[in-house]
C-alpha positions as a printed Julia matrix, in Angstrom:
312×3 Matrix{Float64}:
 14.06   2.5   -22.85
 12.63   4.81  -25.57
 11.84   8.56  -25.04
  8.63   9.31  -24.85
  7.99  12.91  -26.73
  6.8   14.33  -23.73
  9.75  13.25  -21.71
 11.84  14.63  -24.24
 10.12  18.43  -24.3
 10.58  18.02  -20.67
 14.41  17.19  -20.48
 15.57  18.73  -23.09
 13.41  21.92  -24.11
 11.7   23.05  -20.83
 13.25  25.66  -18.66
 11.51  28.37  -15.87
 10.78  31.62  -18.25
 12.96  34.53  -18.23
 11.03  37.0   -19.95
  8.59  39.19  -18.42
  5.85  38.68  -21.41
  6.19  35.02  -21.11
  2.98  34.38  -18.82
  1.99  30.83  -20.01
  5.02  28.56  -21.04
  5.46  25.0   -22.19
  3.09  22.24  -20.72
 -0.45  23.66  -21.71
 -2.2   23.25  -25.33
 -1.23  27.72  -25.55
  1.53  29.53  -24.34
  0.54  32.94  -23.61
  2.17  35.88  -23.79
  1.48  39.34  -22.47
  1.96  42.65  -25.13
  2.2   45.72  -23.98
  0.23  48.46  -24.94
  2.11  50.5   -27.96
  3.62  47.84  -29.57
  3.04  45.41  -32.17
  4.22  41.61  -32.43
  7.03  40.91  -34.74
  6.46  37.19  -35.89
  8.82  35.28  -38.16
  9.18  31.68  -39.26
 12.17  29.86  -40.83
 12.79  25.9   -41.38
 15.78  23.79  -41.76
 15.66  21.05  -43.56
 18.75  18.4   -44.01
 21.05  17.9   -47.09
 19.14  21.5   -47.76
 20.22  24.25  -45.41
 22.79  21.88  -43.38
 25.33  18.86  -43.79
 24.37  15.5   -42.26
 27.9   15.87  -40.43
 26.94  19.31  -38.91
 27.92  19.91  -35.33
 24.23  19.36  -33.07
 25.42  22.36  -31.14
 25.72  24.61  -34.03
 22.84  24.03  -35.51
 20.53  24.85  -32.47
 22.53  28.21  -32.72
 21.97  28.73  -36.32
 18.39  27.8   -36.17
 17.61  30.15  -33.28
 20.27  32.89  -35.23
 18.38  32.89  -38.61
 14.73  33.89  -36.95
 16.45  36.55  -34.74
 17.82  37.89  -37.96
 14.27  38.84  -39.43
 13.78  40.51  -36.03
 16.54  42.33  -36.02
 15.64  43.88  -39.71
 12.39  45.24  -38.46
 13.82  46.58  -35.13
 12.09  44.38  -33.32
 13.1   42.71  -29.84
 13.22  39.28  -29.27
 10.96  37.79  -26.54
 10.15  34.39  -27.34
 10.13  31.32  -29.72
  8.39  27.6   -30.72
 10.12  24.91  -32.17
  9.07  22.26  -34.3
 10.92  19.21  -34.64
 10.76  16.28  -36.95
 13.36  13.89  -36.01
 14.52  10.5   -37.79
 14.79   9.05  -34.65
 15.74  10.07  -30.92
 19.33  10.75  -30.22
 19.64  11.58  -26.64
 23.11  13.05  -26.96
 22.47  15.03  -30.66
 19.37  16.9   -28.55
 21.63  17.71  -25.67
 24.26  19.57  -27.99
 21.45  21.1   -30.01
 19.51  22.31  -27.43
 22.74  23.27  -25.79
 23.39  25.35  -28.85
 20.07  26.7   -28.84
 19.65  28.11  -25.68
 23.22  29.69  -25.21
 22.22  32.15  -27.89
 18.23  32.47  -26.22
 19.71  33.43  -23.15
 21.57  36.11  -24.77
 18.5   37.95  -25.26
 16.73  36.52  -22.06
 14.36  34.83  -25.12
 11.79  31.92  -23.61
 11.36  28.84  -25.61
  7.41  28.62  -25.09
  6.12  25.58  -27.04
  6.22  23.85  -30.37
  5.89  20.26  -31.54
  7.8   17.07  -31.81
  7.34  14.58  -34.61
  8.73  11.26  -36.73
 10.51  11.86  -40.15
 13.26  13.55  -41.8
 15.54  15.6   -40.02
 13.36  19.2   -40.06
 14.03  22.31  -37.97
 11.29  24.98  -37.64
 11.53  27.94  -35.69
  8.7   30.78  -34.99
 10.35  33.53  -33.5
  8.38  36.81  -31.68
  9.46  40.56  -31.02
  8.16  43.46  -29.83
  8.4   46.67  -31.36
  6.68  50.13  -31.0
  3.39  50.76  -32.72
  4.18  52.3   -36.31
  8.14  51.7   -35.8
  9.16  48.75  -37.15
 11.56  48.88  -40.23
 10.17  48.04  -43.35
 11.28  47.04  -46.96
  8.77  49.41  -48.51
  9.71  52.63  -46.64
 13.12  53.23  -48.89
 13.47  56.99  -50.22
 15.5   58.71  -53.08
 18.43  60.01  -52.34
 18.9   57.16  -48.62
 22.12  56.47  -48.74
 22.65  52.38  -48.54
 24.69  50.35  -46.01
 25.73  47.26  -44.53
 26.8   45.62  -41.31
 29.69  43.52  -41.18
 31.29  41.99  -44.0
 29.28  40.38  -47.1
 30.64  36.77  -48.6
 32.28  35.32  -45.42
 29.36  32.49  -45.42
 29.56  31.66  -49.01
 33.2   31.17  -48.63
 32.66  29.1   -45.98
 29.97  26.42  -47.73
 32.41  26.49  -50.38
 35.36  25.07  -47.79
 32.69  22.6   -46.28
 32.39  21.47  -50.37
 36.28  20.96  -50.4
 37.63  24.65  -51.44
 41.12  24.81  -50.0
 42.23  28.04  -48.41
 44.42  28.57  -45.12
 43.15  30.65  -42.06
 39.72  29.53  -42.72
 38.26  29.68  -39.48
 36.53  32.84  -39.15
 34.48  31.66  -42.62
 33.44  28.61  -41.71
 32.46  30.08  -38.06
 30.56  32.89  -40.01
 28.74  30.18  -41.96
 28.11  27.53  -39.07
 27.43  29.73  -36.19
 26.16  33.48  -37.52
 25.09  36.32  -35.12
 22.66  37.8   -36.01
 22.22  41.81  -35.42
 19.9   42.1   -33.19
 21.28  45.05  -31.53
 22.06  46.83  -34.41
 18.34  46.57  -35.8
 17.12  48.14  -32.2
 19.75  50.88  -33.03
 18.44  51.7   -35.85
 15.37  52.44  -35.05
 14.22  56.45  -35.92
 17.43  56.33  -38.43
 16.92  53.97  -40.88
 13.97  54.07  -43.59
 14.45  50.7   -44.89
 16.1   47.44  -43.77
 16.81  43.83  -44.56
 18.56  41.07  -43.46
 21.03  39.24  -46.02
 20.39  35.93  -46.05
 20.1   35.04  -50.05
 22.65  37.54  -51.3
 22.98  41.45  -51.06
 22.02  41.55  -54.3
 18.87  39.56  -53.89
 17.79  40.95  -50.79
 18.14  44.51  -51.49
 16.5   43.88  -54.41
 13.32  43.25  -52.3
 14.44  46.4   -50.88
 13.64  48.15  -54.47
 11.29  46.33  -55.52
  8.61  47.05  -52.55
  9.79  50.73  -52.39
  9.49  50.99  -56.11
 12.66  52.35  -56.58
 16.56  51.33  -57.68
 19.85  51.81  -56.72
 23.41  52.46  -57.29
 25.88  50.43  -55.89
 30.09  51.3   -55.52
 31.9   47.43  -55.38
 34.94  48.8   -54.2
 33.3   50.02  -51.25
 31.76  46.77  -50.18
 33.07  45.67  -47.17
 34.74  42.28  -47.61
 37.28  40.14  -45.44
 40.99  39.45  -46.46
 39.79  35.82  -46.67
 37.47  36.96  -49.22
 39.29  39.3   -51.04
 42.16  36.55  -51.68
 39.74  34.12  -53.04
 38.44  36.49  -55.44
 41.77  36.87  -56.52
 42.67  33.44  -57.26
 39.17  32.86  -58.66
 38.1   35.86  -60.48
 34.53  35.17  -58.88
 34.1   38.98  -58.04
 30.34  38.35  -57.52
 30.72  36.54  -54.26
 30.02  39.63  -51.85
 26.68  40.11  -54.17
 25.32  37.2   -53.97
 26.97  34.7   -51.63
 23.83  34.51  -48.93
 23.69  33.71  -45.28
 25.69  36.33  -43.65
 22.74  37.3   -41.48
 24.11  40.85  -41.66
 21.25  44.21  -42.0
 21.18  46.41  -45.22
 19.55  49.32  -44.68
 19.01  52.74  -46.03
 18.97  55.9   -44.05
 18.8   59.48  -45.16
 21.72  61.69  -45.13
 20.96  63.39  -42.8
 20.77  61.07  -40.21
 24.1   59.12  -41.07
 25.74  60.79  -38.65
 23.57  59.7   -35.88
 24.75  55.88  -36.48
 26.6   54.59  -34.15
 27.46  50.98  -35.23
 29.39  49.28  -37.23
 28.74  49.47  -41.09
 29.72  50.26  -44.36
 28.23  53.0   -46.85
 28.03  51.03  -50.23
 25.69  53.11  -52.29
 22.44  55.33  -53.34
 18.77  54.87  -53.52
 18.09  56.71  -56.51
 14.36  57.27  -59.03
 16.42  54.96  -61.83
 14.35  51.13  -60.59
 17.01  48.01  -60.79
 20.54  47.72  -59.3
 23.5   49.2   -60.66
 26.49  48.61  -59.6
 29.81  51.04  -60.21
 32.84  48.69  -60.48
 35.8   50.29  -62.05
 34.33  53.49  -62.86
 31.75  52.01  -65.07
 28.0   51.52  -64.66
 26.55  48.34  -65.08
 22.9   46.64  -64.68
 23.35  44.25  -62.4
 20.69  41.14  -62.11
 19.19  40.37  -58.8
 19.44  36.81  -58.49
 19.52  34.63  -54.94
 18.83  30.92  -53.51
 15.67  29.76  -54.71
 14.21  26.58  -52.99
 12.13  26.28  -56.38
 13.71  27.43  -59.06
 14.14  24.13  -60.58
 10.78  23.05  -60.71
């Protein structure tokens, strides 16, 4: 017997809310949720689309996660906790067990953050993901890409590269021990912690999801300034470091994107008061572009990353 789409929101996507600002959830035309006084609403929106951002042969389960993961990754950049999300689907056709293991997916990583799935929409077509994902964060707090200062010194979370080196196993690269790649690019975590942490230290953050380079280039661009970048100081894995070995392709870590890891800038004299895990990997400095420092000499360095229309 077919699924009706409301039977489907109801089996698969409707659950008793967990969040305290969840007042309204799914089954009315709204959902409404409650903000506190001295905050502001963090909203983000990212989409999925098949053959595009995932393989027809992905894993339903990882998916949900990444979907959910990739929204709660702009969060995290402006410090902003997670309180609730819609989701739009547009499905080919209904697969009772594929929603199962993607909703499965999905909501192991919303209950992390006790997040509430609160509405959204269900349609025919291609395989398309959307997400809208909502934080809270106190009024006049939230990190920003414009707020980056001479002199901030520049770091990262994590390693930078892992996720390119996993696509490029998926497109039949060979390598042993790849694993933790191919986890980093299926299922990422994003650093939502981290971005709450950082809060009153950083000046400046992003999340790296279409290369360091790229990304902190947005960095520069909005705070109308550059930067100077050490390589040998980026932080990458021994998976990583290997392939650029056999490769030679030593511009992986720069612009290899969807590590869903935070680069952010913070003035010296609050580095001390971090207290997670990251790498220094540079300057902010008057000089606007990127420069990188690889072998003791100073190079302009392009800012290039994924581009959904770059060929048209």
């Amino acid at each position: 017997m077919a699924v009706s789409e409301f039977s489907l929101i109801k089996r698969f996507f409707t659950r008793p809310a967990k969040n305290k600002q969840t007042t309204l959830s799914i089954g009315d035309d709204c959902a409404l949720l409650s903000v506190p006084s001295a905050y502001e609403l963090a909203i983000t929106t990212d989409t999925m689309v098949e053959n595009v951002h995932f393989f027809p042969d992905v894993n339903p389960e990882d998916l949900g996660h990444k979907l959910l993961a990739v929204n709660l990754s702009d969060l995290a950049s402006m410090g902003a906790k997670p309180i609730a999300v819609t989701l739009a689907l547009t499905l080919p056709e209904v697969n009772e067990q594929w929603l199962q293991e993607f909703s499965t997916g999905l909501f192991a990583l919303a209950d992390k953050y006790q997040l509430d799935l609160v509405g959204g929409d269900t349609t025919s077509g291609p395989l398309t993901l959307s997400i809208q994902a909502m934080g809270l964060v106190k009024s006049g707090q939230a990190l920003k890409r414009c707020s980056a200062k001479v002199g901030d010194l520049i770091y990262v979370t994590g390693t930078l590269g892992d996720a390119g080196l996993g696509l490029k196993v998926k497109q039949g690269y060979q390598m042993h021990d790849s694993e933790s790649v191919l986890a980093q690019f299926n299922k990422p975590l994003p650093k939502v912690n981290e971005g709450l942490q950082l809060l009153n230290i950083a000046n400046a953050c992003v999340d790296i999801s279409d290369g360091l380079a790229a990304d902190l280039g947005h960095i520069l661009d909005m705070s109308a300034v550059g930067a100077l970048l050490n390589y040998e100081q980026l932080p990458v894995s021994k998976q990583l470091r290997h392939y650029i070995e056999q490769t030679q392709d030593w511009e992986m870590p720069l612009r290899a994107g969807e590590d869903y890891e935070l680069c952010f800038t913070v003035p010296p004299e609050k580095a001390f008061e971090l207290d997670i895990q990251c790498t220094c990997i540079g300057v902010i400095d008057k000089q606007q572009g990127l420069r990188l420092n690889k072998q003791e000499q100073i190079v302009d360095f392009k800012t290039l990353g994924f581009d959904h229309f770059k060929e048209i």
